[in-house]
N, CA, C and O atoms as a DFTB+ gen file, in Angstrom:
744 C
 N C O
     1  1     125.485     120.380      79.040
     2  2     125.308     119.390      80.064
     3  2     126.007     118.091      79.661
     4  3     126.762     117.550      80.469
     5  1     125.802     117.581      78.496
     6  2     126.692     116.776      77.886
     7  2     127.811     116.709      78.089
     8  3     128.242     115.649      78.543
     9  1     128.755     117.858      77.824
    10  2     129.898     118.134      77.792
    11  2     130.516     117.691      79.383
    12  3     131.524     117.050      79.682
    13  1     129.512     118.291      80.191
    14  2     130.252     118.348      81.593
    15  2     130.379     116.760      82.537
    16  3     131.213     116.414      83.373
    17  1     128.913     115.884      81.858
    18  2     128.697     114.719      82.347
    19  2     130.016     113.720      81.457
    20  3     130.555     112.719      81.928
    21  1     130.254     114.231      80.322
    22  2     131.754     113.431      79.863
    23  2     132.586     113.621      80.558
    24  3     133.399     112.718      80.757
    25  1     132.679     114.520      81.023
    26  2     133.838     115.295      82.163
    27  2     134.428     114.476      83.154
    28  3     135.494     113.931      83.441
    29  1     132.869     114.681      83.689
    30  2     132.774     114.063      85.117
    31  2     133.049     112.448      85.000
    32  3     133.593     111.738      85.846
    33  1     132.554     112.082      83.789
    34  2     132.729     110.674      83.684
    35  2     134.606     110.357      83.614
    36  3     135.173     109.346      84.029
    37  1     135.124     111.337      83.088
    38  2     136.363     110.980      82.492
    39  2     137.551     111.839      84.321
    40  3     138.778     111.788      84.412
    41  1     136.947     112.237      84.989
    42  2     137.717     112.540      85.823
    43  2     138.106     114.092      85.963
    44  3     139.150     114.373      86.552
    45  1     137.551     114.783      85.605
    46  2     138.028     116.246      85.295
    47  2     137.222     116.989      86.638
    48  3     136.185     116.363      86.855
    49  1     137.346     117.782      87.300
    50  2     136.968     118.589      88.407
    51  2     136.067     119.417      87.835
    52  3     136.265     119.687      86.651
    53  1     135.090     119.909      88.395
    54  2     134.244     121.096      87.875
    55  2     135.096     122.250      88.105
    56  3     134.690     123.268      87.545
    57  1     136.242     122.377      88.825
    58  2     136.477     123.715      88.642
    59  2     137.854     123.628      87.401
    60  3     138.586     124.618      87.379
    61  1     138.123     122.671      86.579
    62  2     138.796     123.208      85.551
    63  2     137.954     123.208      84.207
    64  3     138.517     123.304      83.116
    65  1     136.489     123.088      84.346
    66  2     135.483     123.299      83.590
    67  2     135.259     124.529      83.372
    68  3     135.380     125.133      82.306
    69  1     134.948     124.896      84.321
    70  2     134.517     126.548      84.269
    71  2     134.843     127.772      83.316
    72  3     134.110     128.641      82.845
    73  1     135.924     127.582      83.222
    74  2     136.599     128.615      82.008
    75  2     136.408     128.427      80.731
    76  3     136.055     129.318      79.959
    77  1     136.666     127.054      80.366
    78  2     135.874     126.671      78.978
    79  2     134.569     126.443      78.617
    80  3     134.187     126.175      77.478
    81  1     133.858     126.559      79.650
    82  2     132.388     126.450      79.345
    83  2     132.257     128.336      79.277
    84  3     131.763     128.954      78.334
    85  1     132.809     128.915      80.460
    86  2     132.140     130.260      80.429
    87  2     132.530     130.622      78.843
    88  3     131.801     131.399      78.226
    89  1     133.666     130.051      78.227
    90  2     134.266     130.623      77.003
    91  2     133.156     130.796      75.974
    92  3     132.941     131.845      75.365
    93  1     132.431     129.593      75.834
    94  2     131.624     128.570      75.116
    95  2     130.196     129.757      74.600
    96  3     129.196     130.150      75.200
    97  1     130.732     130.011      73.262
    98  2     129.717     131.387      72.386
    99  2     128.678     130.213      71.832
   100  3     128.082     130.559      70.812
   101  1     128.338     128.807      72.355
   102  2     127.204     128.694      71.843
   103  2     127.534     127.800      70.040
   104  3     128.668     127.715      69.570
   105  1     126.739     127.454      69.592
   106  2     127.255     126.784      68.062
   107  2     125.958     128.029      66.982
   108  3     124.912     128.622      67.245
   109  1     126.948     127.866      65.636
   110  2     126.515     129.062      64.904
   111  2     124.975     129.017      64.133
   112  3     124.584     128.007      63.547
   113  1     124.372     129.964      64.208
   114  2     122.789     129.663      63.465
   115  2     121.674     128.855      64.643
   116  3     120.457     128.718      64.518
   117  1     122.474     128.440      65.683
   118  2     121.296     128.281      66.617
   119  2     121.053     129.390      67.719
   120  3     121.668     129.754      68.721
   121  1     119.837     129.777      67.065
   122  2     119.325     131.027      67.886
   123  2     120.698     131.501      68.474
   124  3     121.238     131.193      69.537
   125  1     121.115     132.365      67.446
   126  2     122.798     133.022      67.686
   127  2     122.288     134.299      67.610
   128  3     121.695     134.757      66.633
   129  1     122.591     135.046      68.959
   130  2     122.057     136.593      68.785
   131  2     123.073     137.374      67.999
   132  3     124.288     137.255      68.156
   133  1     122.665     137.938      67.401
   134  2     123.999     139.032      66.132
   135  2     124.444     140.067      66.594
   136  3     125.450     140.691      66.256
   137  1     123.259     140.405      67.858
   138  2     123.830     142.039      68.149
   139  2     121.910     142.846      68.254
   140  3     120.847     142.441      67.782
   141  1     122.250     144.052      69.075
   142  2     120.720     144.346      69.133
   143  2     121.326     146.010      68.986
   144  3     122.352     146.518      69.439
   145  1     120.081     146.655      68.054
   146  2     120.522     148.163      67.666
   147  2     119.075     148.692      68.043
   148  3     118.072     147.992      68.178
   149  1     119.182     150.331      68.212
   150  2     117.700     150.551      68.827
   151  2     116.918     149.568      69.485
   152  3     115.766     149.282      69.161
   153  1     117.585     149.033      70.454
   154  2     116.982     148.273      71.212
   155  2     116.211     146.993      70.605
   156  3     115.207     146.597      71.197
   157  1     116.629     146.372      69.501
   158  2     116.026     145.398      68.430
   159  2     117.186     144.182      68.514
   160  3     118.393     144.253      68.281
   161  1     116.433     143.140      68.899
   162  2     117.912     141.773      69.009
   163  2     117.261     141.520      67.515
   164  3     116.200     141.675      66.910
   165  1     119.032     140.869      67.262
   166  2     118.576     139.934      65.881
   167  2     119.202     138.836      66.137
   168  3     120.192     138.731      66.860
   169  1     118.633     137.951      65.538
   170  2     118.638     136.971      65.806
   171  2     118.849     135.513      64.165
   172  3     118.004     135.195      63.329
   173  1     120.055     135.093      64.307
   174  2     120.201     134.134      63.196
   175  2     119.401     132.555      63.873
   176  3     119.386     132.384      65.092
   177  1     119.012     131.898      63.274
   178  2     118.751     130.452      63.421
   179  2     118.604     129.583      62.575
   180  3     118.346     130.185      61.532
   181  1     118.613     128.335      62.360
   182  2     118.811     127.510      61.324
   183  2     117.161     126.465      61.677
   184  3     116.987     125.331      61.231
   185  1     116.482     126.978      62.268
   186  2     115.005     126.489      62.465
   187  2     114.496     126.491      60.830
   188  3     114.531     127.333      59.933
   189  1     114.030     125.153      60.936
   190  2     114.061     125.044      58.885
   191  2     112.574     123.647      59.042
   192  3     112.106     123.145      58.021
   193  1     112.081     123.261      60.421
   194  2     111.231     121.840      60.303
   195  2     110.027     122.320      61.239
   196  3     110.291     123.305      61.929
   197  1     108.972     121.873      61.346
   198  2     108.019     122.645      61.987
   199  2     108.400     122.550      63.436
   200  3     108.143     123.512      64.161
   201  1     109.005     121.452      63.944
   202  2     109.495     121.313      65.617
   203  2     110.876     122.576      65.759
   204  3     110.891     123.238      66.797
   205  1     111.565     122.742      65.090
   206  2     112.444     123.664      64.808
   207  2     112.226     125.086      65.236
   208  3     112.533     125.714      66.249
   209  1     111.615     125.371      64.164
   210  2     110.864     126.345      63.973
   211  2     109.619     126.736      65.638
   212  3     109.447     127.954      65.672
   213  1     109.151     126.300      66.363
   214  2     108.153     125.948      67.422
   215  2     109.350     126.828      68.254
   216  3     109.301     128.015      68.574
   217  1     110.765     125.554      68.567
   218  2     111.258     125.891      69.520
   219  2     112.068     127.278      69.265
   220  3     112.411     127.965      70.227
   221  1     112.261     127.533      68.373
   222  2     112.956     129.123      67.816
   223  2     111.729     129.704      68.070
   224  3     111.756     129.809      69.296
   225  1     110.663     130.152      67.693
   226  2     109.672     131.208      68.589
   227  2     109.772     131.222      69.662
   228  3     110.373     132.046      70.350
   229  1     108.910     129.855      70.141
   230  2     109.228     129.655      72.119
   231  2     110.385     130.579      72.544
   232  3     110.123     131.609      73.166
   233  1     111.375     130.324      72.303
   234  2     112.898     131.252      72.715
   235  2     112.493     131.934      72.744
   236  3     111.913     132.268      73.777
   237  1     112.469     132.926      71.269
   238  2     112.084     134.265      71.002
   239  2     111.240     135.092      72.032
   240  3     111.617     136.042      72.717
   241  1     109.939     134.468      71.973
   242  2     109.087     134.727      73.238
   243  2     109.340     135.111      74.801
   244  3     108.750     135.942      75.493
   245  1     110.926     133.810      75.283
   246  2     111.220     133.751      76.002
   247  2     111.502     134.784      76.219
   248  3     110.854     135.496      76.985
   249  1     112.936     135.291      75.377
   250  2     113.373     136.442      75.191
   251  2     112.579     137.871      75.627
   252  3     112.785     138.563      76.624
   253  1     111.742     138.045      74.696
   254  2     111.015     139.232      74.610
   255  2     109.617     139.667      75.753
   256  3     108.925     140.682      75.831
   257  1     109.627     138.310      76.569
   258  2     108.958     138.601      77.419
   259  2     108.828     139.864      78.409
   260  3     107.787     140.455      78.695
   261  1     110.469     140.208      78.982
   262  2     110.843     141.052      79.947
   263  2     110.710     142.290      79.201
   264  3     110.819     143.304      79.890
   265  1     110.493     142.462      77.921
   266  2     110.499     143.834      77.227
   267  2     109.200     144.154      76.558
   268  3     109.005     145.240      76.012
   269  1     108.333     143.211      76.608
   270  2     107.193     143.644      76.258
   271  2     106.819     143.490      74.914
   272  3     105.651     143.523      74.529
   273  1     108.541     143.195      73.657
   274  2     108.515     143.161      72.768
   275  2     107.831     142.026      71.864
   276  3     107.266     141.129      72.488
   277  1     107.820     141.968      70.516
   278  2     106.996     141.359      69.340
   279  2     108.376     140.484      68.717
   280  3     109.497     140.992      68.727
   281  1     108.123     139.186      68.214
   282  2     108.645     138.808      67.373
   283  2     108.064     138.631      65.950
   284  3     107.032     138.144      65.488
   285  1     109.332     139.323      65.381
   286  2     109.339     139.966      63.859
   287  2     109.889     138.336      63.294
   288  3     111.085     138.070      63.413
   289  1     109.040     137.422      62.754
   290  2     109.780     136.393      62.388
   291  2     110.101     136.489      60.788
   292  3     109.312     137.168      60.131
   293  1     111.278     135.820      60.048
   294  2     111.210     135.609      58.738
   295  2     111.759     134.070      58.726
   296  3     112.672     133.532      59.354
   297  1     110.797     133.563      57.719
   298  2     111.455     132.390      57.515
   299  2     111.777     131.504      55.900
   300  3     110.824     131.181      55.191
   301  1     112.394     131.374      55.726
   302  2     112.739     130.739      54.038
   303  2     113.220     129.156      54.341
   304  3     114.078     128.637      55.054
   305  1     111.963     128.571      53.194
   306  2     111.603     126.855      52.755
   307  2     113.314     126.264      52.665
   308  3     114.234     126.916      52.171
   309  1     113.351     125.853      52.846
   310  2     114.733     125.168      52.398
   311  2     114.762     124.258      51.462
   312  3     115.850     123.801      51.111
   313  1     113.486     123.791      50.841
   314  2     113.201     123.198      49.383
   315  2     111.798     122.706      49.049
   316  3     110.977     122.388      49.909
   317  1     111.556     122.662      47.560
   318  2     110.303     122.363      47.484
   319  2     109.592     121.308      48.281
   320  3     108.670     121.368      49.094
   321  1     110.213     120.454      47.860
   322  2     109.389     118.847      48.723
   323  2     109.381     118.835      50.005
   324  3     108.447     118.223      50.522
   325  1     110.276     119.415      50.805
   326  2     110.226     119.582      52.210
   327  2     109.569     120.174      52.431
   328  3     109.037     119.704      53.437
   329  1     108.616     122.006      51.902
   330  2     107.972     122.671      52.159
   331  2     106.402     122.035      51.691
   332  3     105.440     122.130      52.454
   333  1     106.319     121.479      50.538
   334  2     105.376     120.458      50.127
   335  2     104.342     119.802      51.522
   336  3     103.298     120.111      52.097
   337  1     105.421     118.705      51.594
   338  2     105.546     117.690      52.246
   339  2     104.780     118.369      54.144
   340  3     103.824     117.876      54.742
   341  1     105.336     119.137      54.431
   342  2     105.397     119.568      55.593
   343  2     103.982     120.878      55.769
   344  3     103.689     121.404      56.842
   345  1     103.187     121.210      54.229
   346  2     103.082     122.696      54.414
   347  2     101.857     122.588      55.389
   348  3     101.441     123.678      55.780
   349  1     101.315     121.665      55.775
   350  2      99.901     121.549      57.383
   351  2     101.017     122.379      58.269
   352  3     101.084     123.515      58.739
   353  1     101.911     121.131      58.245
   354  2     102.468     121.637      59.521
   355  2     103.219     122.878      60.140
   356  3     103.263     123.354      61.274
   357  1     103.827     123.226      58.855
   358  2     103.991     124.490      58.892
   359  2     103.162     125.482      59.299
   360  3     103.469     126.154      60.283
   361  1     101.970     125.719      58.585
   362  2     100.510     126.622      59.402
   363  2     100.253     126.526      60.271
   364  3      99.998     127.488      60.994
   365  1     100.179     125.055      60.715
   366  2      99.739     124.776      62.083
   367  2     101.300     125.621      63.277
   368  3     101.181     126.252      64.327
   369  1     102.470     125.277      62.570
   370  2     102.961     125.664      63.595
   371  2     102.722     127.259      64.281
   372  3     102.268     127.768      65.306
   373  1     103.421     127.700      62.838
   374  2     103.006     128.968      62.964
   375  2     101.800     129.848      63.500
   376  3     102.098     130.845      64.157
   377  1     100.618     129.595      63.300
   378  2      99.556     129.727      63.561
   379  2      99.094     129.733      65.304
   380  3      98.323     130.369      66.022
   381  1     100.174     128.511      65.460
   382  2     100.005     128.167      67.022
   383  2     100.914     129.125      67.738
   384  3     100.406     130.165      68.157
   385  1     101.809     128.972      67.874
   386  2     103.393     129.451      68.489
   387  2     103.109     130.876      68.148
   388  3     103.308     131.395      69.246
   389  1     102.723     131.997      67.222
   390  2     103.278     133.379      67.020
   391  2     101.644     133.734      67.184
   392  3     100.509     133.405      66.838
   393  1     102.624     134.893      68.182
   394  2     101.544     135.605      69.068
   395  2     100.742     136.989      68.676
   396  3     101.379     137.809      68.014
   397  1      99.487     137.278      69.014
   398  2      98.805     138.126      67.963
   399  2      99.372     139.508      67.562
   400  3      99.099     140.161      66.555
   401  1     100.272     139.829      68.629
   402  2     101.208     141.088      67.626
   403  2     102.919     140.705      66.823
   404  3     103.719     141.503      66.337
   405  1     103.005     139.322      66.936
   406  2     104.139     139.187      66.100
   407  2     103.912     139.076      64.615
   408  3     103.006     138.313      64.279
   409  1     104.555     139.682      63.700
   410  2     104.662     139.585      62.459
   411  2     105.710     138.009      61.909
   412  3     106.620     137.361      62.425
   413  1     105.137     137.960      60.950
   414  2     106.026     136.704      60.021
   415  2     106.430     137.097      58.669
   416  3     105.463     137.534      58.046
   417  1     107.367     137.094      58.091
   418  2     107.567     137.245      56.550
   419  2     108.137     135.907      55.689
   420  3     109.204     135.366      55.978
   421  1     107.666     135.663      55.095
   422  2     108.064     134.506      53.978
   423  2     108.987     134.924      52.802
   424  3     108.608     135.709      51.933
   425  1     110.419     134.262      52.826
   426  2     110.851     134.341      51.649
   427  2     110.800     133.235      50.497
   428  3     110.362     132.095      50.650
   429  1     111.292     133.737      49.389
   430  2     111.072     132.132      48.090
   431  2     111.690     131.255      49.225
   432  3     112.216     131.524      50.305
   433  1     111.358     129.849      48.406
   434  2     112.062     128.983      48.679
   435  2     113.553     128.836      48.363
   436  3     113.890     129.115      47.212
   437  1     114.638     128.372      49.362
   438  2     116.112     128.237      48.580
   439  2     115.971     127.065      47.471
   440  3     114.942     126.442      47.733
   441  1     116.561     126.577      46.431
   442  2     116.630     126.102      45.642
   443  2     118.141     125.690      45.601
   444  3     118.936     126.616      45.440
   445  1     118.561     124.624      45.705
   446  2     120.158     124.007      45.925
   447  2     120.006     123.155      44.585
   448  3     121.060     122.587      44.299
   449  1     119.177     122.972      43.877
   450  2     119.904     122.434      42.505
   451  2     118.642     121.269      42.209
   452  3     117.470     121.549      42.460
   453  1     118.913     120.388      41.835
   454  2     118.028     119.149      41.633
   455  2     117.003     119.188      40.388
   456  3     116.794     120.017      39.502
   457  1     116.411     117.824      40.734
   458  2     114.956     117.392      39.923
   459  2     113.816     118.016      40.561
   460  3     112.854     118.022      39.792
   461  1     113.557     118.569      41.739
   462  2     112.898     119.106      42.633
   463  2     111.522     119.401      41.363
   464  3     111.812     119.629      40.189
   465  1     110.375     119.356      41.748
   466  2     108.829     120.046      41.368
   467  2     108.804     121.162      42.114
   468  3     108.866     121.357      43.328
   469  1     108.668     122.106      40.848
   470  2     108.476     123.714      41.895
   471  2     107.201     123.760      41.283
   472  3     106.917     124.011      40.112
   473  1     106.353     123.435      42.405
   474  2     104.697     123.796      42.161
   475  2     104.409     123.787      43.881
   476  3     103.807     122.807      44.319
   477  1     104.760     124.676      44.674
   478  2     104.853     125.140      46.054
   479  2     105.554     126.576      46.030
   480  3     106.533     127.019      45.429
   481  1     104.831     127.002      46.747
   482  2     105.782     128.681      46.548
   483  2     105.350     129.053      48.518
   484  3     104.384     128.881      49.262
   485  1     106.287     129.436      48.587
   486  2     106.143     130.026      50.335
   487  2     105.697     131.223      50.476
   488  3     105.895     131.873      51.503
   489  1     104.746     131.858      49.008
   490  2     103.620     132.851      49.396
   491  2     102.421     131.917      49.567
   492  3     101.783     132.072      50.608
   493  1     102.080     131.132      48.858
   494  2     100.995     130.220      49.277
   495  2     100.902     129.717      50.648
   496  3      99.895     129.576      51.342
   497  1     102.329     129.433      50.961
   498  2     102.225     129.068      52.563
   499  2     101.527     129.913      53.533
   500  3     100.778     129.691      54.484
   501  1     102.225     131.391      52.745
   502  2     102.124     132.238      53.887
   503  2     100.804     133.041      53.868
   504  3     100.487     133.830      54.758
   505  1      99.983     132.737      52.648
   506  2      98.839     133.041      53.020
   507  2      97.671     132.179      53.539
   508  3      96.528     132.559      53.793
   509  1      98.242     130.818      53.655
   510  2      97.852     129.822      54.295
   511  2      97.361     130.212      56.123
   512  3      96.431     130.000      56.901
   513  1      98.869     130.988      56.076
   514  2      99.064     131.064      57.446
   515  2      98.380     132.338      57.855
   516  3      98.081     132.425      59.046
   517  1      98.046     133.472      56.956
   518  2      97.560     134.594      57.143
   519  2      96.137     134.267      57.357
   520  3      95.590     134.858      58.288
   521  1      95.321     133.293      56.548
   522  2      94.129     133.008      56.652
   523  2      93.596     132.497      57.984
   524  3      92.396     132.324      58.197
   525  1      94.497     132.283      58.802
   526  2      94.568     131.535      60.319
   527  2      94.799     132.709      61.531
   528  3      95.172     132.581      62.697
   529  1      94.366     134.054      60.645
   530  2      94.324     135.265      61.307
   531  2      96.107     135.459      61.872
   532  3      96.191     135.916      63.012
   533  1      97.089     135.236      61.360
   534  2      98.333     135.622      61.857
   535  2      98.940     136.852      60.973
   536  3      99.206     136.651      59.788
   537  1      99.105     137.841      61.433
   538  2      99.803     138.506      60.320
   539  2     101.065     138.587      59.077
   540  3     101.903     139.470      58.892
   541  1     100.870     137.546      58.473
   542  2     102.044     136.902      57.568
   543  2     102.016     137.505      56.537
   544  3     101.120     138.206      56.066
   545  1     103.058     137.236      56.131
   546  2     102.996     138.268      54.066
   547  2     104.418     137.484      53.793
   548  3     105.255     137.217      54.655
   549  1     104.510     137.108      52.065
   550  2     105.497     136.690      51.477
   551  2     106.607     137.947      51.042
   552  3     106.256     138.660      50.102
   553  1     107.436     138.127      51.453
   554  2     108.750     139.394      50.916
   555  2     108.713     139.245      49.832
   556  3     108.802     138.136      49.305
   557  1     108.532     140.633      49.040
   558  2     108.722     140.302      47.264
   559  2     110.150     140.368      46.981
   560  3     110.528     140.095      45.842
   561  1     110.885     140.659      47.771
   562  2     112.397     140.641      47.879
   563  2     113.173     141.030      49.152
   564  3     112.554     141.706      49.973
   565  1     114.481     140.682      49.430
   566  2     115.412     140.708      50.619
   567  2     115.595     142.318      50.736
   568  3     115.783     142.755      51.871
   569  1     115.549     143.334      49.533
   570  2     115.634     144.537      49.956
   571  2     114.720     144.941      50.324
   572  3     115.014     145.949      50.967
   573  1     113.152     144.703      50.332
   574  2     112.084     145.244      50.564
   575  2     111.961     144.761      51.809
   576  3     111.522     145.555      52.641
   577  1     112.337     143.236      52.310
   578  2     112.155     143.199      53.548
   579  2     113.087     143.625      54.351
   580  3     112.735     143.862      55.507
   581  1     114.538     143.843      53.970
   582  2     115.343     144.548      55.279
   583  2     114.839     145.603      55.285
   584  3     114.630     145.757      56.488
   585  1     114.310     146.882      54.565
   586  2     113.562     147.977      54.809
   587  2     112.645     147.868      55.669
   588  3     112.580     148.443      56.755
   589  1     111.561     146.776      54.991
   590  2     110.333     146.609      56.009
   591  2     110.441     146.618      57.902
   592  3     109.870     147.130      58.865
   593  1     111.381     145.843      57.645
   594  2     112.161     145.200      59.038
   595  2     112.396     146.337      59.807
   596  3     111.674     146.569      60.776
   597  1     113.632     147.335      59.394
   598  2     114.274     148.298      59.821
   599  2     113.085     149.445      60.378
   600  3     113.107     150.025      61.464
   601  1     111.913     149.597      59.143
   602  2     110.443     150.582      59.917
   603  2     109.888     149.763      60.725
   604  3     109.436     150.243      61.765
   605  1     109.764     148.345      60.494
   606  2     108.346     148.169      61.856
   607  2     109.269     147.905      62.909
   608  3     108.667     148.123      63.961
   609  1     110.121     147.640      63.075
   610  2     110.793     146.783      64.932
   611  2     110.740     148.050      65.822
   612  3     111.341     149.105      65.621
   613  1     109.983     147.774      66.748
   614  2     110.367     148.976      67.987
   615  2     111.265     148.589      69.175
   616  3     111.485     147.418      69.488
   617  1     111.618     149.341      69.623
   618  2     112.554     148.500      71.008
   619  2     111.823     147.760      71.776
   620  3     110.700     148.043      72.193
   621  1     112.687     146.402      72.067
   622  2     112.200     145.264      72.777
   623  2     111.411     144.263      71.575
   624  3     110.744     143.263      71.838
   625  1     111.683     144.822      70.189
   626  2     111.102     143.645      69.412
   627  2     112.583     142.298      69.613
   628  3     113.534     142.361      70.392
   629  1     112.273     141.259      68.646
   630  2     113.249     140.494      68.681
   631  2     113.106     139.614      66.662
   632  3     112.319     138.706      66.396
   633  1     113.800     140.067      65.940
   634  2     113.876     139.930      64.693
   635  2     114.765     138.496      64.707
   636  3     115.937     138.335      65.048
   637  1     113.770     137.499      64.204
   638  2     114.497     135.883      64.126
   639  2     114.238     135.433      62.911
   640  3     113.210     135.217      62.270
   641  1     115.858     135.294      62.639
   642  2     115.737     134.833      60.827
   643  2     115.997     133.257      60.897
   644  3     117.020     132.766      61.375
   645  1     114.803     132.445      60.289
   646  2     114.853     131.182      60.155
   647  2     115.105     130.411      58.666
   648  3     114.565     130.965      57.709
   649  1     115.809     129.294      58.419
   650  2     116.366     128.678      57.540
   651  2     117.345     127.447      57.682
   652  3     117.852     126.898      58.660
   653  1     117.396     127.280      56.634
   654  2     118.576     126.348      56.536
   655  2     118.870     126.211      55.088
   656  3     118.032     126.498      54.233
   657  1     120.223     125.712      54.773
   658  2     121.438     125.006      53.772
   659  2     121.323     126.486      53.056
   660  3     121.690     126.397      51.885
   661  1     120.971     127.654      53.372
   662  2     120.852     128.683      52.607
   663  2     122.265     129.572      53.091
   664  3     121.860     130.193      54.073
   665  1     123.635     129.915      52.895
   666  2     124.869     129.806      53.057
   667  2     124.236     131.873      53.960
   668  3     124.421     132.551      54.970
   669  1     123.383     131.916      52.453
   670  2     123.417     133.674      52.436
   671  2     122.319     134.248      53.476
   672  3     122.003     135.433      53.371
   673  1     121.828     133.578      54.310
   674  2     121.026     133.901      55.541
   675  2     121.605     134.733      56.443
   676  3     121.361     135.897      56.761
   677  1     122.359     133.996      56.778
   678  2     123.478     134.738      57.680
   679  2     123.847     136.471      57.394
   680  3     123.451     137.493      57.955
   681  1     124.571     136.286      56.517
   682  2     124.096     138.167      55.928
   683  2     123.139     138.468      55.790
   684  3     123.080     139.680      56.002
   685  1     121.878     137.920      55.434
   686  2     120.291     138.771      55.387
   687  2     120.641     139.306      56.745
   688  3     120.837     140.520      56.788
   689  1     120.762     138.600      57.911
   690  2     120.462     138.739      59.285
   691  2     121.511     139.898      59.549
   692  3     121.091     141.043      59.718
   693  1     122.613     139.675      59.579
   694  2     123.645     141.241      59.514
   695  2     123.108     142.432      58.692
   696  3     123.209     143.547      59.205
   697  1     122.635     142.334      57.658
   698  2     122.150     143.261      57.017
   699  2     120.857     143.840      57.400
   700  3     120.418     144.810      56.783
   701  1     120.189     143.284      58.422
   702  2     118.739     143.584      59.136
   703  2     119.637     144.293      60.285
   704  3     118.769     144.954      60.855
   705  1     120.737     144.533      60.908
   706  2     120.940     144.435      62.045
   707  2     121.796     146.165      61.300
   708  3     121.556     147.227      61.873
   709  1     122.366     146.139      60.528
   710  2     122.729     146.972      60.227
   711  2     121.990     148.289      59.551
   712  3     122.244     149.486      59.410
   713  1     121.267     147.663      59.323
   714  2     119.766     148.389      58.457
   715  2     119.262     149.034      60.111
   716  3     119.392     150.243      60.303
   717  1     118.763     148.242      61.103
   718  2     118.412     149.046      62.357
   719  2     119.310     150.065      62.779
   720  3     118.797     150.954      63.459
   721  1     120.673     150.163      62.512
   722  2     121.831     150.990      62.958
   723  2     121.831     152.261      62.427
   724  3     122.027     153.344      62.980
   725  1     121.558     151.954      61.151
   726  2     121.211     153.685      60.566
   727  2     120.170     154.257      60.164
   728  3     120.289     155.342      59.595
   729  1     118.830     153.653      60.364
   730  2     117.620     154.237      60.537
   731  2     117.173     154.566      62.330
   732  3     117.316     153.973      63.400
   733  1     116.609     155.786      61.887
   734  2     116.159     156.961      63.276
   735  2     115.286     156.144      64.197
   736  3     114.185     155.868      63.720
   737  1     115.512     155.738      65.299
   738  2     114.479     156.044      66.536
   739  2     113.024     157.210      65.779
   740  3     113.053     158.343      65.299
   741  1     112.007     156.300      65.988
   742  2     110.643     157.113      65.520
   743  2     109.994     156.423      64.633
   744  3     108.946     156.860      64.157
């Protein structure tokens, strides 16, 4: 909408808009669909703050409404003090927003370097959040959860990987998507 009200401001016709907007794939890691296999969307996002995070379910939801499906959420801290700092709100979000058959998985926190205090772990979060009756669990690792992933999604789920400054998300999320591709329907 932005784009088009510069437009309009600057003199441009709506109809030489059209083609470059229809072009327009959207910007990367925001709720960027990857591709959907056995009927399973995946879904990359860079939702990393509890308002973030809110509006990446909401979507999700949006999404999965017409199919009846569950959102399979995963999400990884993007650093200690931020996860610290934030971890009410985090429960609270979660707790609120994901609905009684969506699943959540917690990975470690990313770690980008620093003085950072690691005395926060995003299994504590996530049993924070489990205690609030949501079905959450911390991943003891990225292979155990693309497995996990690949058995529970049924068609019409919607698998949304949340994060940020974490470079290697992006492949978790291809690798969930590919993991659905060669495991069986059943």
């Amino acid at each position: 909408m932005a784009a088009i009200a510069a437009c309009v401001a600057l003199g441009v016709p709506l109809s030489a808009m059209r083609e470059p907007l229809m072009a327009f794939q959207g910007v990367a890691r925001r709720f960027q669909v990857l591709g959907t296999r056995r009927g399973v969307t995946v879904v990359d996002d860079f939702g990393h703050n509890p308002a973030k995070v809110a509006a990446s379910i909401r979507a999700a939801h949006l999404r999965v409404q017409a199919t009846g499906g569950r959102v399979l959420a995963v999400f990884q801290p993007h650093g200690f003090g931020p996860l610290k700092f934030l971890r009410t709100d985090f429960v609270d979000t979660f707790a609120k927003e994901l609905a009684p058959g969506d699943r959540l998985w917690g990975l470690d926190v990313f770690y980008a370097g620093g003085t950072a205090t690691r005395d926060i772990t995003s299994a504590e979060v996530m049993a924070d959040i489990a205690a609030r009756g949501v079905a959450a669990e911390s991943a003891p690792s990225r292979k155990w959860l693309v497995e996990r992933l690949a058995a529970e999604a049924k068609e019409g789920d919607l698998i949304l990987i949340m994060g940020a400054r974490d470079p290697s998300l992006s492949d978790l999320a291809k690798t969930i998507l590919d993991a659905l591709s060669s495991r069986r329907k059943g």
